[in-house]
Legacy VTK file of the C-alpha trace (Angstrom):
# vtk DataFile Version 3.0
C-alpha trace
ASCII
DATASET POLYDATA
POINTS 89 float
35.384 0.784 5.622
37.555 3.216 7.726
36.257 4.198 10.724
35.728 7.435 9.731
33.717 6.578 6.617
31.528 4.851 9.217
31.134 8.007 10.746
30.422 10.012 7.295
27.704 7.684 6.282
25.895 7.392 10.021
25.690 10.865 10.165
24.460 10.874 6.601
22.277 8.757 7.224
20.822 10.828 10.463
20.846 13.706 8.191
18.483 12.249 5.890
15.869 12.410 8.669
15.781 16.284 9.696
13.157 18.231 9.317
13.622 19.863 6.456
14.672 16.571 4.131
11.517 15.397 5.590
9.407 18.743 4.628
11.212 18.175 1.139
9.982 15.100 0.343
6.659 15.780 2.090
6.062 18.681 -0.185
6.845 16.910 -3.213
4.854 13.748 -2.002
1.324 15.681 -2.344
2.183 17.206 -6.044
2.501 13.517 -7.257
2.094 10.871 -5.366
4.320 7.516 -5.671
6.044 5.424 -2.766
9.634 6.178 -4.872
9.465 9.724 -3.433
11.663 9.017 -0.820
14.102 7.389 -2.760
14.199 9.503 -5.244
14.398 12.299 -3.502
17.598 10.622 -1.636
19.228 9.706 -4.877
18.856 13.178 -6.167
20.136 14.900 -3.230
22.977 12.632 -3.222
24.465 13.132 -6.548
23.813 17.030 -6.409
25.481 17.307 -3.320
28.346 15.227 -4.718
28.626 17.025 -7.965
28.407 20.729 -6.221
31.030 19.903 -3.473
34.240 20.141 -5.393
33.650 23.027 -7.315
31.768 24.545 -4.239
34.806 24.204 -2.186
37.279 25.240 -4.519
35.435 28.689 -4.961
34.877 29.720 -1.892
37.950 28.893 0.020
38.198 32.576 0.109
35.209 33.462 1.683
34.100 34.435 4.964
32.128 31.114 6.386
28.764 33.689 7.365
28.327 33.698 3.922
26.234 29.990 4.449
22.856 31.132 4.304
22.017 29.326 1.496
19.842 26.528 3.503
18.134 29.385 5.204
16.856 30.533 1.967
15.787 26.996 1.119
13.886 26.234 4.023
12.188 29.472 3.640
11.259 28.652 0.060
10.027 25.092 0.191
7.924 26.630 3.576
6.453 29.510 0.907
5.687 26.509 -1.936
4.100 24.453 0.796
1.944 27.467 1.712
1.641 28.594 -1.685
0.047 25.233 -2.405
-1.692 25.232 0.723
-3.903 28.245 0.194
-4.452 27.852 -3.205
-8.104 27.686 -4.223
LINES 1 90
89 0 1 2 3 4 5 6 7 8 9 10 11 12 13 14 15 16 17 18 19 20 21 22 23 24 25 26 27 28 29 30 31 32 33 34 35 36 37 38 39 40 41 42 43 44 45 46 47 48 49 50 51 52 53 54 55 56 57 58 59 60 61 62 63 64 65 66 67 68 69 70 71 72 73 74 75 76 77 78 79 80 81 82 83 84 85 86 87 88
């Protein structure tokens, strides 16, 4: 490997541990149990993120970069299912 796909996969690799990867999986730990959550949670990520990149890039090369906010919005929802399921009777 390249030095640079050392790089890519360290920092991929220190990605998978921020807080909201780990919120992710903790929220989807407590609906169903099973030590594969992490994994499959990881392996799910990964292709989706693969398969949206190209087409991803290729429509919005046009676009103003402040239009980003979609991890915002997905931190705020998996923080309103967590509650959701928190307060829940």
């Amino acid at each position: 490997m390249t030095g640079l796909e050392v790089l890519a996969v360290a920092l991929g690799m220190r990605h998978g541990v921020d807080p909201d990867h780990l919120a992710a999986v903790d929220g989807l730990s407590r609906v169903r149990p099973s030590p594969f959550n992490g994994v499959l949670f990881a392996i799910g990520h990964g292709g989706l993120v693969t398969l949206l990149a190209f087409p991803a890039a290729s429509l919005l090369k046009g676009l103003d970069l402040e239009a980003f906010h979609l991890p915002a919005f997905l931190l705020l929802l998996v923080a309103a299912l967590n509650l959701y399921r928190l307060l829940k009777p």
